[in-house]
C-alpha positions as CSV (number, residue, x, y, z in Angstrom):
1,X,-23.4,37.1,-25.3
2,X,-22.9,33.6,-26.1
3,X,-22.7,34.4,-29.9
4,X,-20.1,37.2,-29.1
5,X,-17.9,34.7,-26.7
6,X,-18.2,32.0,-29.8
7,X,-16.6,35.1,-32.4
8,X,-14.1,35.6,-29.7
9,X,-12.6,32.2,-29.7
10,X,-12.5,32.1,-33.2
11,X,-10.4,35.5,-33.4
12,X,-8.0,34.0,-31.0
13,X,-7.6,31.0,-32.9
14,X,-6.7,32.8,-35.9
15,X,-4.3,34.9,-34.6
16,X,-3.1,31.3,-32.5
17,X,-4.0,33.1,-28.9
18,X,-6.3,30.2,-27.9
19,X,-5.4,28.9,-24.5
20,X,-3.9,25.8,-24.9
21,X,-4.3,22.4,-22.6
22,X,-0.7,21.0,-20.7
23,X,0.5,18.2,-20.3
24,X,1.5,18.4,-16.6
25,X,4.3,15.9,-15.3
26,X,5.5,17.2,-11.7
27,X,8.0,14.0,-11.6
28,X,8.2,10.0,-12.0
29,X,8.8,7.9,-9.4
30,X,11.8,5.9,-9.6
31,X,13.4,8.8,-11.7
32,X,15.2,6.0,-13.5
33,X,16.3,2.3,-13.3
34,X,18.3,-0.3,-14.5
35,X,19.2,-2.8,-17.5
36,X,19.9,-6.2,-16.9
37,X,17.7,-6.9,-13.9
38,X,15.8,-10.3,-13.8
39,X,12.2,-8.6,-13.0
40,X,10.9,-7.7,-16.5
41,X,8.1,-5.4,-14.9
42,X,8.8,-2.0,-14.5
43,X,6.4,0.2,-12.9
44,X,6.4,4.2,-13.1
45,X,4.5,6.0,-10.9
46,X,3.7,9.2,-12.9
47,X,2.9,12.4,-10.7
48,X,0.9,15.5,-12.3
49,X,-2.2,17.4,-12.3
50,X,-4.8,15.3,-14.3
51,X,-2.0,13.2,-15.9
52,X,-4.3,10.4,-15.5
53,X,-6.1,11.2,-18.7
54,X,-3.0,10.9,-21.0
55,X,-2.5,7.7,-23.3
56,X,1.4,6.9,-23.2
57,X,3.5,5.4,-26.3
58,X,6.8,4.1,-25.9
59,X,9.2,4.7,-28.6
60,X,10.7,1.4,-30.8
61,X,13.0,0.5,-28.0
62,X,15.0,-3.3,-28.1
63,X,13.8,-5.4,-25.7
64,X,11.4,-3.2,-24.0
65,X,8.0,-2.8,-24.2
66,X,4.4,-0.8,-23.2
67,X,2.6,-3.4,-20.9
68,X,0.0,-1.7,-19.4
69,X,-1.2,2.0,-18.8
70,X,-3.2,2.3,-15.4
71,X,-5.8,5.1,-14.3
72,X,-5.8,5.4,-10.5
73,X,-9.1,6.7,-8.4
74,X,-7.1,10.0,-8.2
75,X,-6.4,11.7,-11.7
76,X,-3.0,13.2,-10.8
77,X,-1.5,9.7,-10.6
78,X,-0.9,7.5,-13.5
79,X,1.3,3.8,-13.4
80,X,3.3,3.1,-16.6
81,X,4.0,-0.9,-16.9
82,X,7.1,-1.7,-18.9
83,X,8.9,-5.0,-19.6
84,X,12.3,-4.2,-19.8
85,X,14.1,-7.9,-20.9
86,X,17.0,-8.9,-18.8
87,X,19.0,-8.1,-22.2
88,X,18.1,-5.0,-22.9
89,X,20.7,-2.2,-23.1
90,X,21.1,1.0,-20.7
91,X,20.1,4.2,-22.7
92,X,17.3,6.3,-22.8
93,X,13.5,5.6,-23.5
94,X,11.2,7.7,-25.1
95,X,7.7,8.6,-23.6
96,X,5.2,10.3,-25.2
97,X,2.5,11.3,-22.9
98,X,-1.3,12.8,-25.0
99,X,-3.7,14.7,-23.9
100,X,-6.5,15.7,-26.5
101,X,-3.9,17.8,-29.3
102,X,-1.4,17.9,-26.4
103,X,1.8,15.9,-26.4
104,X,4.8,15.8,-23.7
105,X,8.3,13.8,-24.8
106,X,9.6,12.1,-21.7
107,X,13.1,11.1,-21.8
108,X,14.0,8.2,-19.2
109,X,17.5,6.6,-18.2
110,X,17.8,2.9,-17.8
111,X,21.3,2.9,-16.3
112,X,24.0,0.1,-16.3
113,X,24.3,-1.3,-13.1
114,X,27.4,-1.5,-10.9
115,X,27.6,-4.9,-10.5
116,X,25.6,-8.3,-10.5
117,X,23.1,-9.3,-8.4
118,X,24.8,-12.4,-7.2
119,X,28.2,-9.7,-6.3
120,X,25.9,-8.0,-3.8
121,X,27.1,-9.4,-0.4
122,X,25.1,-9.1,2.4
123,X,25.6,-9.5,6.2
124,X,26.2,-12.7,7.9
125,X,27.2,-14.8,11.3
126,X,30.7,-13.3,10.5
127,X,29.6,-9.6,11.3
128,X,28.8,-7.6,14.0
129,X,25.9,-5.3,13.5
130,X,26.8,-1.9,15.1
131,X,22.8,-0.1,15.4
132,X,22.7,3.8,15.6
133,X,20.5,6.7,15.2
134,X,21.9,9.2,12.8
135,X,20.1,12.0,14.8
136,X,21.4,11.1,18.2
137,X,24.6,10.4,16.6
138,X,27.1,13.2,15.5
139,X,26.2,16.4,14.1
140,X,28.4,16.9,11.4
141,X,26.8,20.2,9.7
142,X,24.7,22.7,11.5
143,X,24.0,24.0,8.3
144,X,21.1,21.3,7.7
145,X,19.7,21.5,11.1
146,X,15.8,21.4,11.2
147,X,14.4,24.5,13.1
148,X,12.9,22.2,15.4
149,X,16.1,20.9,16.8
150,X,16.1,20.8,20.4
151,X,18.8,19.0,22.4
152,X,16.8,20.0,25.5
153,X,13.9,17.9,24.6
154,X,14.4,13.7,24.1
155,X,11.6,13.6,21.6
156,X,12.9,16.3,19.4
157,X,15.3,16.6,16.5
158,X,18.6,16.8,18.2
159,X,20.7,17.7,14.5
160,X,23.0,14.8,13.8
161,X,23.1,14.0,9.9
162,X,25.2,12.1,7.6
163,X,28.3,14.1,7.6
164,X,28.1,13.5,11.6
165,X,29.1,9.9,10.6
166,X,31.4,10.6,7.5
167,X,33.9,12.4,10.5
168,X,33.7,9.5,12.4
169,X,33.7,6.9,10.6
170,X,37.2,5.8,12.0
171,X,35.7,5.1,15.4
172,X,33.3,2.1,14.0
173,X,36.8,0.7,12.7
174,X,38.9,1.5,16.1
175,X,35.7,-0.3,18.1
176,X,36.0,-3.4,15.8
177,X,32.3,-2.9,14.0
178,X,31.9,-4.3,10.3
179,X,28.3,-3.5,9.7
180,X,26.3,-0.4,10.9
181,X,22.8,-0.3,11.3
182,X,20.9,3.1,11.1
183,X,17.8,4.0,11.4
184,X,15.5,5.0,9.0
185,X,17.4,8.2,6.7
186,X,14.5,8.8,4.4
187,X,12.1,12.5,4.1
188,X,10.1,11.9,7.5
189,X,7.9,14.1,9.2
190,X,9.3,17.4,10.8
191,X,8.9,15.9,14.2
192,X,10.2,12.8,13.2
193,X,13.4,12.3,14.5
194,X,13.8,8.2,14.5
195,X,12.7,8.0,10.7
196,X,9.9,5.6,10.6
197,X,7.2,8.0,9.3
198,X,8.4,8.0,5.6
199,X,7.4,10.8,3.5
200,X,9.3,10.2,0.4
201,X,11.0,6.9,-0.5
202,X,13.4,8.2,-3.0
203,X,15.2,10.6,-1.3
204,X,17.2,11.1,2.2
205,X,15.8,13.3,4.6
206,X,17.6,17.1,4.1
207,X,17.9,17.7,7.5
208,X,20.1,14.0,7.6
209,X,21.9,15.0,3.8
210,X,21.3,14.6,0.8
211,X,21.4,10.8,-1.7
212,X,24.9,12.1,-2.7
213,X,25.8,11.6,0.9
214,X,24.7,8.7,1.8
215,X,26.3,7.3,-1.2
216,X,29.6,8.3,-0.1
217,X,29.1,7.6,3.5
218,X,28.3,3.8,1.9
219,X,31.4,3.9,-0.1
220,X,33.7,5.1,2.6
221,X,32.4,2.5,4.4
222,X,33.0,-0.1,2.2
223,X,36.5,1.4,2.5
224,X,37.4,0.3,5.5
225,X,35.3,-3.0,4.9
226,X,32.2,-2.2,7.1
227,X,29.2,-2.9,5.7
228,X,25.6,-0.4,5.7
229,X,22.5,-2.0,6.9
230,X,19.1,0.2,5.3
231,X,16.5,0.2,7.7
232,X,12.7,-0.1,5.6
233,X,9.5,0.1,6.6
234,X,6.8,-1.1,3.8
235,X,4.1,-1.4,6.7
236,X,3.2,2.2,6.8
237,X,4.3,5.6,5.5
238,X,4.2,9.0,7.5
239,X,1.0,11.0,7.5
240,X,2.2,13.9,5.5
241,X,3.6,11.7,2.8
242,X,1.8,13.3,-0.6
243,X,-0.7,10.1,-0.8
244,X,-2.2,11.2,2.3
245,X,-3.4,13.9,0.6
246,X,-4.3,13.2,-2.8
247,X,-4.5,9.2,-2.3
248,X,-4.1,7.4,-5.3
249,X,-6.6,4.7,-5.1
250,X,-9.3,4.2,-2.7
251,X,-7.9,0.9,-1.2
252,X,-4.1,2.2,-1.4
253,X,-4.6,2.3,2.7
254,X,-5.9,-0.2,4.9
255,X,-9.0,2.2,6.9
256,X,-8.4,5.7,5.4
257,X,-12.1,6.7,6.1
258,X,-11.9,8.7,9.0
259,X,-9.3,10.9,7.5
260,X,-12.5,11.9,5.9
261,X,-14.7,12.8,8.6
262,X,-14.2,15.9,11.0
263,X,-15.0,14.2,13.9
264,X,-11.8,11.6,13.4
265,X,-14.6,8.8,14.2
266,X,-13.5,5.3,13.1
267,X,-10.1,5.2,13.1
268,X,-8.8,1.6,13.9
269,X,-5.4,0.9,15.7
270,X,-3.7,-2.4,15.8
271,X,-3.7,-4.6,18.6
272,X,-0.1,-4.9,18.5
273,X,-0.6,-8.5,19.0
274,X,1.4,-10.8,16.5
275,X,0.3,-14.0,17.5
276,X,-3.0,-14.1,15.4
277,X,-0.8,-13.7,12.1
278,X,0.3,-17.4,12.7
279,X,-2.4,-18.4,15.1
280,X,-4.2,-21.4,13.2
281,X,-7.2,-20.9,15.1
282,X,-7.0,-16.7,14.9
283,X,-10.5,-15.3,13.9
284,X,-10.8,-12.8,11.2
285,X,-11.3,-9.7,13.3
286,X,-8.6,-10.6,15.6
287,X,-6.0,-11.1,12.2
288,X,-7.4,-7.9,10.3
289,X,-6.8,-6.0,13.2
290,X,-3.1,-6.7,14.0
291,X,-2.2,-6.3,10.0
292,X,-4.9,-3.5,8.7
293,X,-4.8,-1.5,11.7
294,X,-2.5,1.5,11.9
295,X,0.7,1.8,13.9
296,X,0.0,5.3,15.3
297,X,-2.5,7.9,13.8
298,X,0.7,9.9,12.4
299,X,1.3,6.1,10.6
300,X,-0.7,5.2,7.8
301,X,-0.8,1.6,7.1
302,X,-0.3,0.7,3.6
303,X,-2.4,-1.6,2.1
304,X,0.5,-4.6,0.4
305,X,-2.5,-6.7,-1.4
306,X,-3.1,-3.9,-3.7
307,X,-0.8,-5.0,-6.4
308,X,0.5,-1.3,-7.4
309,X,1.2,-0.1,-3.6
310,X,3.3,-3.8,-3.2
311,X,5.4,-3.6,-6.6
312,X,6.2,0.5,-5.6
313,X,7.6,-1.0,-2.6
314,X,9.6,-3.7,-4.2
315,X,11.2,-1.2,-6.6
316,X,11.7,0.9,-4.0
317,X,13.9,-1.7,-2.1
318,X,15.8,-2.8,-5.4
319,X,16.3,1.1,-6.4
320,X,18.2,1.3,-3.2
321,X,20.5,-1.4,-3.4
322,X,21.5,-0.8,-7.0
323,X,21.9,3.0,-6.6
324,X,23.5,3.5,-3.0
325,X,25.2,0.0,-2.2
326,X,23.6,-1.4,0.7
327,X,24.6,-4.7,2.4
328,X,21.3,-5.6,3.7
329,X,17.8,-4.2,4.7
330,X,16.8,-4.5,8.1
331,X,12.4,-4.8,7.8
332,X,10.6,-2.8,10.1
333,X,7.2,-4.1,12.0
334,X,7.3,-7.2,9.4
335,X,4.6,-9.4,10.6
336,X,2.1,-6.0,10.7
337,X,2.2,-6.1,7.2
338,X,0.6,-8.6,4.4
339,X,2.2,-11.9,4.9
340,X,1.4,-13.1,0.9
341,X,3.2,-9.5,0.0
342,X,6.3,-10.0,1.6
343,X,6.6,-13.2,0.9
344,X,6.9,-12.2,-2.8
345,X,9.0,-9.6,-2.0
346,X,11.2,-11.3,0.1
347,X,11.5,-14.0,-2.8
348,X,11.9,-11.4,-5.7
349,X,15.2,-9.9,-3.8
350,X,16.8,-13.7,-3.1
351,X,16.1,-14.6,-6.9
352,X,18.0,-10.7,-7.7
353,X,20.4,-10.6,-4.9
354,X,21.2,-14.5,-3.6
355,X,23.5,-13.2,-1.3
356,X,22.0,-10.2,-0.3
357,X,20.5,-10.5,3.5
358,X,17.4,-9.4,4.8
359,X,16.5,-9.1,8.6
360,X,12.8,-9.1,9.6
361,X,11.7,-7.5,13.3
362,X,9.2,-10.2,14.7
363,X,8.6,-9.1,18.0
364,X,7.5,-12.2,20.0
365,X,9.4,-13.5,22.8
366,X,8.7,-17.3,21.5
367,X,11.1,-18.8,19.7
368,X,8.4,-21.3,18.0
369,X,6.9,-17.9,16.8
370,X,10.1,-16.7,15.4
371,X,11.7,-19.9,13.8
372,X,8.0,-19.7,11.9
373,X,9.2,-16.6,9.9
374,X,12.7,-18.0,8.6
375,X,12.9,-19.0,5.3
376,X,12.0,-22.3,4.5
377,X,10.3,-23.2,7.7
378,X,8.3,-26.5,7.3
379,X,5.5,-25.4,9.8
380,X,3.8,-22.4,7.6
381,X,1.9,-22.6,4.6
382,X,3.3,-19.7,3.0
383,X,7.4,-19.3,2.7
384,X,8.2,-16.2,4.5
385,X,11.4,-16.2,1.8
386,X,13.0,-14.0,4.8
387,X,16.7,-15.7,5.5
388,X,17.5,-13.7,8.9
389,X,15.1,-12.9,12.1
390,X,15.6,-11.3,14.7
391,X,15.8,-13.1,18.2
392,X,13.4,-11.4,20.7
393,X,13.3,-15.0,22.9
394,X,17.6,-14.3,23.3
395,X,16.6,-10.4,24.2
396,X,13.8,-11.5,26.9
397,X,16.3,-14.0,28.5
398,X,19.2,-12.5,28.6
399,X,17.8,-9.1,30.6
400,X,16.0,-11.2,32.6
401,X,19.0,-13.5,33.5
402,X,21.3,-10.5,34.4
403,X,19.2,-9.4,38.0
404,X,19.1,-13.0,39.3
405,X,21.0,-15.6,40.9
406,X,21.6,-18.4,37.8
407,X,20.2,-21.5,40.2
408,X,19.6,-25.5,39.1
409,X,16.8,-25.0,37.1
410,X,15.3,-21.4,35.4
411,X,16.2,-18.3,37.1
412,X,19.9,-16.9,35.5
413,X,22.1,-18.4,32.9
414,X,19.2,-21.6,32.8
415,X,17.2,-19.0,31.1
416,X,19.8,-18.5,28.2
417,X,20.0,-22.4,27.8
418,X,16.8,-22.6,27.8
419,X,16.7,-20.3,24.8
420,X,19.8,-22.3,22.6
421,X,17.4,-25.8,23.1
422,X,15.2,-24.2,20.8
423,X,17.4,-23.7,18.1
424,X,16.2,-27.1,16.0
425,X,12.9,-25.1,15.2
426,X,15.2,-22.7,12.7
427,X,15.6,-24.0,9.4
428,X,19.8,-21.5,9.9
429,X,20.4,-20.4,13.0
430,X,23.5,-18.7,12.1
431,X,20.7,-16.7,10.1
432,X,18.8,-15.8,13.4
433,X,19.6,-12.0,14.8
434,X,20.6,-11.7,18.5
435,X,20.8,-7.9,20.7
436,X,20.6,-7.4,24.2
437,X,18.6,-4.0,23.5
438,X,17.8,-1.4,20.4
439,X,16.0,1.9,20.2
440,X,12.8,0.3,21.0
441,X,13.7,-1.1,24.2
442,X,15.2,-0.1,27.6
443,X,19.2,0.0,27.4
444,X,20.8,-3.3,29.3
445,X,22.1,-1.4,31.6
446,X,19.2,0.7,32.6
447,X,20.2,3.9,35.0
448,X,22.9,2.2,36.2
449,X,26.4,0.9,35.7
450,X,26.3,-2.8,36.2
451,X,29.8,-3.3,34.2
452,X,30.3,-7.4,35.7
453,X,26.3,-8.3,34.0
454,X,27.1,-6.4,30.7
455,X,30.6,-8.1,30.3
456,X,29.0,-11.3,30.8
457,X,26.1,-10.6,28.1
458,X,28.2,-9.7,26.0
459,X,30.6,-12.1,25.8
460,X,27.5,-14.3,25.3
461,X,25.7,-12.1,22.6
462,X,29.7,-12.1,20.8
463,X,30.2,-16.3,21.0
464,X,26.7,-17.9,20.9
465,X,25.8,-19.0,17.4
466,X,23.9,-16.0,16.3
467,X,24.8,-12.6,14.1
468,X,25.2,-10.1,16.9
469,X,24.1,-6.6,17.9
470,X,25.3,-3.8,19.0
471,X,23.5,-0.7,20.5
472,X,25.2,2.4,19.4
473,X,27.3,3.6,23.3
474,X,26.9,0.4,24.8
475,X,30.9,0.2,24.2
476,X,31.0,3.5,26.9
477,X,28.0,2.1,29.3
478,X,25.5,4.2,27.8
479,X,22.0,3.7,29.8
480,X,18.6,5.1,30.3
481,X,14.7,3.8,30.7
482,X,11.8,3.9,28.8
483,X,9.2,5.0,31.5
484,X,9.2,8.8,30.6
485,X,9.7,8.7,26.6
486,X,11.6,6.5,24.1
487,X,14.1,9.5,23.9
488,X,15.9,8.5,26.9
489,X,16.8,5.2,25.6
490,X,18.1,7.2,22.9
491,X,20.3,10.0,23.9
492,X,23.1,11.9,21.6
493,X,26.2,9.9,21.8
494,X,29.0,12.0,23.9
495,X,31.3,14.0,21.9
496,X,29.3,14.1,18.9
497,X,28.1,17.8,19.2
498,X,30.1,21.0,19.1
499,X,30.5,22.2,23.1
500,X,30.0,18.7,24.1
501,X,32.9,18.9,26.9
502,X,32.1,15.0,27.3
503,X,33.7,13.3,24.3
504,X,33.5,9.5,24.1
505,X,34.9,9.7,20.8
506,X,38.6,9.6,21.9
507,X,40.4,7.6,25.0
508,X,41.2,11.4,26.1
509,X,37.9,12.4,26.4
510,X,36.4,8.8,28.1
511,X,36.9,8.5,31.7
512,X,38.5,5.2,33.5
513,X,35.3,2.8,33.2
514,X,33.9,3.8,29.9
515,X,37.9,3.6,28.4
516,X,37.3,0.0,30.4
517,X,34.6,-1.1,28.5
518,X,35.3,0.6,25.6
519,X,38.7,-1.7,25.4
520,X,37.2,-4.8,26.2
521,X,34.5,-4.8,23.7
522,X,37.4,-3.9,21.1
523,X,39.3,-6.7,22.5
524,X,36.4,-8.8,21.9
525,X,35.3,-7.7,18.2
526,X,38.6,-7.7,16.8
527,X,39.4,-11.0,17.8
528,X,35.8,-12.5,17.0
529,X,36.4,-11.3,13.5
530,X,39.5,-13.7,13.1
531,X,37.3,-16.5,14.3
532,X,36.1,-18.8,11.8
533,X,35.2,-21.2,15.1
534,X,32.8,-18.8,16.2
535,X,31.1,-17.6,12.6
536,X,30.4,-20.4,11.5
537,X,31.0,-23.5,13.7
538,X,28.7,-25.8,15.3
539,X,27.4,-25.8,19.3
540,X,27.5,-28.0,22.0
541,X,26.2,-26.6,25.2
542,X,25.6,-28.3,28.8
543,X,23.0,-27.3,31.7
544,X,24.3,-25.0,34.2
545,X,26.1,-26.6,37.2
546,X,27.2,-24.9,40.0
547,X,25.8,-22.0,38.7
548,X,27.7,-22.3,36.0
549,X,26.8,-22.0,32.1
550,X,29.4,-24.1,29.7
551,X,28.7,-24.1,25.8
552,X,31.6,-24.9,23.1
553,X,31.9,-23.6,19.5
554,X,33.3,-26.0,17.1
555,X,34.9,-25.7,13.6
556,X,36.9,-28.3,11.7
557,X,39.1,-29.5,14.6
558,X,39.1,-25.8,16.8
559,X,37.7,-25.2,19.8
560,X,36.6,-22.1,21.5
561,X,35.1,-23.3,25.2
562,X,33.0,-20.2,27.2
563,X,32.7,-20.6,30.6
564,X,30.0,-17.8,32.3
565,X,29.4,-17.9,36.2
566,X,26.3,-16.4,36.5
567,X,26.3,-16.0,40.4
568,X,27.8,-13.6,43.0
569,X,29.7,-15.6,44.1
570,X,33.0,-17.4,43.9
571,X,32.5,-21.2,42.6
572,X,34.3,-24.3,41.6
573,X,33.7,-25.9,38.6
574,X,34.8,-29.7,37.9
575,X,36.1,-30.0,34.6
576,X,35.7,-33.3,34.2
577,X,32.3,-33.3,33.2
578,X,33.3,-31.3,29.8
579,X,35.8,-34.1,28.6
580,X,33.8,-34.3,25.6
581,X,34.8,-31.1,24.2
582,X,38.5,-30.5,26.3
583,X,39.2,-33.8,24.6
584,X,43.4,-33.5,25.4
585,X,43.5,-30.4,26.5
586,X,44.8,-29.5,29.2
587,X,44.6,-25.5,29.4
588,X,43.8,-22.6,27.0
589,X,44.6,-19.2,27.1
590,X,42.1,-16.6,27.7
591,X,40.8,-13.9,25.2
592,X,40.2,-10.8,27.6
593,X,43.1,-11.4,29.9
594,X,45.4,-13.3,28.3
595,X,46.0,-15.7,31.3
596,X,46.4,-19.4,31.0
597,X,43.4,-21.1,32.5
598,X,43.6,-24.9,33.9
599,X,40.8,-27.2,32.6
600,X,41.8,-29.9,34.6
601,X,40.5,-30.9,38.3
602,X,38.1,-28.2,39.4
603,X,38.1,-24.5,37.6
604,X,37.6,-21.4,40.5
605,X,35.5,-19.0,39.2
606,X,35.3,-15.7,41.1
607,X,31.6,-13.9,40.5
608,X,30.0,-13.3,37.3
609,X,34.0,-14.4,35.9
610,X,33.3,-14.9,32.0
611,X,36.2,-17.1,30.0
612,X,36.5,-17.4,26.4
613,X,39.1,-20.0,25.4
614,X,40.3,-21.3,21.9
615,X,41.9,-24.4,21.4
């Protein structure tokens, strides 16, 4: 039989029947990049059914070159290494993948970039962050809905997308906004609607859009001069993302055993606690825990030290800005991930983009913790390289401060004081991120319509040295709780929905109080962004008296002087004990309601009155 199989072959040889081996290349991963960045290392994740025993050449190419070929644990993956010289040209490679007799001829694009690194601008103390969900947004085409969209349900998909946004983009410019921050927009999990359970970095989620879309939503933002905050996470990835499955390389997760074994035994969580991460005196366990633990079991935490997971990521980031525009990257769960990794990241995108801007979430409600991962700070060992945190400490203080009675020493407005003393532990804090809530959190105004406390908090949020923001229908008194789910801190905005006989959208469609608030924040943000005082001026600030909260912003020679009464009650307020900053003057006109307000003798104050007055 064997003799009979061995004439067989033979025959089909001959006659050129023989069954011949493939080459198989399902896709590369990025699908293409770019000349003229400073990076010279190029990785190419190459996808394909035992790809990983292919040798690659690289066609005679100037200024580019093979570095390295790596074979992953898993045969279907293999990493091309290039060095592609900051002067080489855009065009087109030439790969030539072998397997045995077999050859594949890969064509890929290095494409000229749009602009320099140094002409990418990022966010700043000058904007006003504006944070949305796009799925709780607007739903702009039912056509893209996923099957499991369910307005009826606060976890589900609820259908807004990308062209949700695109129709009303005018209202971010009518409110006063210049920078929107959305949630994650990549491939997620089908049950996924907040985004942070990626299952493909390179392409938007279809049930949001498509890349195309996003791309113009970017560009008609830049339109109207708003700038697009990307929200990234490089700390995990979903659980049906394709590694999952077919991972890579054994240590490309931190703990992926018990995926392995039918019982789900071993599966380790993190603590959630930050502090060992910076704790000098943190024990091993306590560290590897917080950083190699998973988020969730639908959230599997990459492992950063592995030098292929850590450079995807960075390319990943960089493919982004080049191809859709982005302003900035807001960094999900930062401290969870490898500090040494992100570090390099976070100094591989200043060297590319110096004026790009990065924004790291460092949930701890200490502001020694947080001034720790600024850039540059002189108590850590290792550089974060991260220019802008976010301000938890502000967050804590300010909700607190809103329910009580602002007294002579730390209940109220003391609280937020309190918070500002702190500032000489940042290296910038104009770089330092301030909010009074976000989709992780329970709204300010929790079930209830507290419109006095929410004026006053944000007219602190809008004039203390910080870049501010915004939680998407704070502007119409959105509330809710977090004690059932997360989804009722994230309902659909009003309006956005066909049906929706409740449109916040329009003046028409608010009702009295939500046009109320709607207007004063306008008032607020368009006059903030004509404030040079207040973007980038100095602070001096003075203990609450009288239950009273003073603080002045000051920028070569102009003034701009908040008074908060943080009580319930009417109070005088002598003014003479703010000469230092009144100097001469004598009276200023208020920004809100336009009165002229005395700053001699004493000031009356009816309760929770907030001023704001440039001089």
């Amino acid at each position: 039989m064997k003799r009979f199989m061995t004439i067989v072959s033979m025959l089909l040889s001959l006659l050129g029947l023989q069954a011949k081996e493939t080459v198989n290349i399902d896709h590369i991963e990025p699908a293409f990049w770019f000349a003229g960045m400073q990076q010279t290392e190029v990785q190419l994740m190459v996808y394909g059914a035992n790809i990983g025993s292919s040798s690659v050449d690289l066609a005679p190419y100037d200024n580019v070159t093979l570095k390295e070929v790596v074979k992953l644990d898993s045969p279907n993956y293999l990493l091309v290494y290039l060095n592609v010289a900051p002067s080489a040209k855009p065009g087109v490679l030439s790969l030539t993948f072998t397997q045995g007799k077999q050859k594949k001829n890969v064509s890929y694009e290095l494409r000229k970039r749009e602009m320099s690194g140094s002409a990418h601008r990022g966010f700043d103390s000058s904007d006003v962050l504006y944070m949305l969900m796009p799925d709780r947004f607007a739903n702009g085409n039912p056509a893209n809905d996923a099957k499991s969209v369910n307005r009826e349900k606060p976890s589900s998909r609820h259908g807004g997308d990308l062209a949700g946004l695109i129709q009303h983009i005018d209202y971010f410019t009518e409110l006063g906004v210049n920078a929107l921050w959305f949630t994650p927009v990549l491939e997620n999990e089908d049950n996924c609607y907040h985004g942070y359970a990626t299952t493909n970095y390179y392409n938007v989620d279809p049930r949001f859009g498509t890349n195309e879309e996003y791309r113009s939503l970017i560009d008609e933002c830049h339109k109207r001069d708003i700038k697009v905050v990307m929200d990234m996470i490089f700390n995990h990835c979903g659980i049906a993302h394709p590694w999952i499955k077919d991972m890579p390389a054994k240590d490309w997760f931190n703990n992926p055993e018990w995926l392995n074994d039918p019982e789900g035994k071993g599966y380790v969580q993190t603590s959630y606690k930050l502090t060992p991460v910076l704790d000098p005196y943190a024990s091993k366990v306590d560290a590897l825990e917080t950083t190699d633990g998973w988020f969730v079991k639908g959230m599997p935490d990459l492992n950063q030290r592995n030098r292929h997971v850590i450079r995807y990521l960075i390319q990943n980031s960089k493919w982004w800005i080049e191809t859709a525009g982005i302003d900035g990257i807001r960094m999900d769960t930062y401290p969870y991930a490898d500090r040494q990794a992100m570090s390099d990241w976070m100094k591989e995108i200043n060297d590319e983009y110096p004026n790009f801007n990065v924004v790291g979430e460092t949930w701890v409600t200490e502001p020694a913790y947080t001034a720790s991962w600024q850039k540059d700070s002189p108590n850590q060992a290792i550089n974060s390289n991260l220019k802008t945190v976010m301000d938890f400490s502000f967050f804590d203080k300010v909700n607190a401060a809103a329910e009580e009675e602002t007294d002579a020493w730390w209940d109220g407005l003391n609280r937020i004081y309190n918070n500002m003393v702190y500032d000489y532990l940042y290296v910038d804090p104009l770089h330092v991120m301030a909010f009074l809530e976000n989709h992780d959190t329970d709204r300010f105004l929790k079930n209830g319509q507290n419109v006095p406390a929410l004026k006053q908090a944000m007219t602190l949020l809008l004039t203390t040295r910080r870049i501010p923001q915004l939680y998407y229908g704070t502007e119409v008194l959105m509330n809710g709780t977090k004690e059932i789910t997360d989804g009722y801190v994230r309902k659909d905005f009003p309006g956005g929905w066909a049906g929706d006989t409740h449109n916040c959208f329009t003046a028409e469609g608010r009702t009295a109080v939500e046009n109320d608030m709607f207007n004063w924040t306008k008032k607020m943000l368009k006059w903030r962004r004509t404030s040079d005082v207040i973007a980038k001026g100095g602070m001096v600030h003075f203990t609450p008296v009288n239950g009273c909260y003073v603080y002045a912003r000051q920028y070569q020679g102009k003034t701009v002087l908040v008074i908060l009464n943080g009580t319930s009650k009417d109070v005088e307020l002598p003014m003479e004990r703010y000469k230092e900053v009144l100097g001469n003057t004598t009276s200023a006109v208020d920004v809100q309601t336009g009165k002229t307000v005395t700053l001699t003798g004493k000031l009356k104050l009816t309760p929770r009155e907030s001023l704001v007055l440039p001089y």
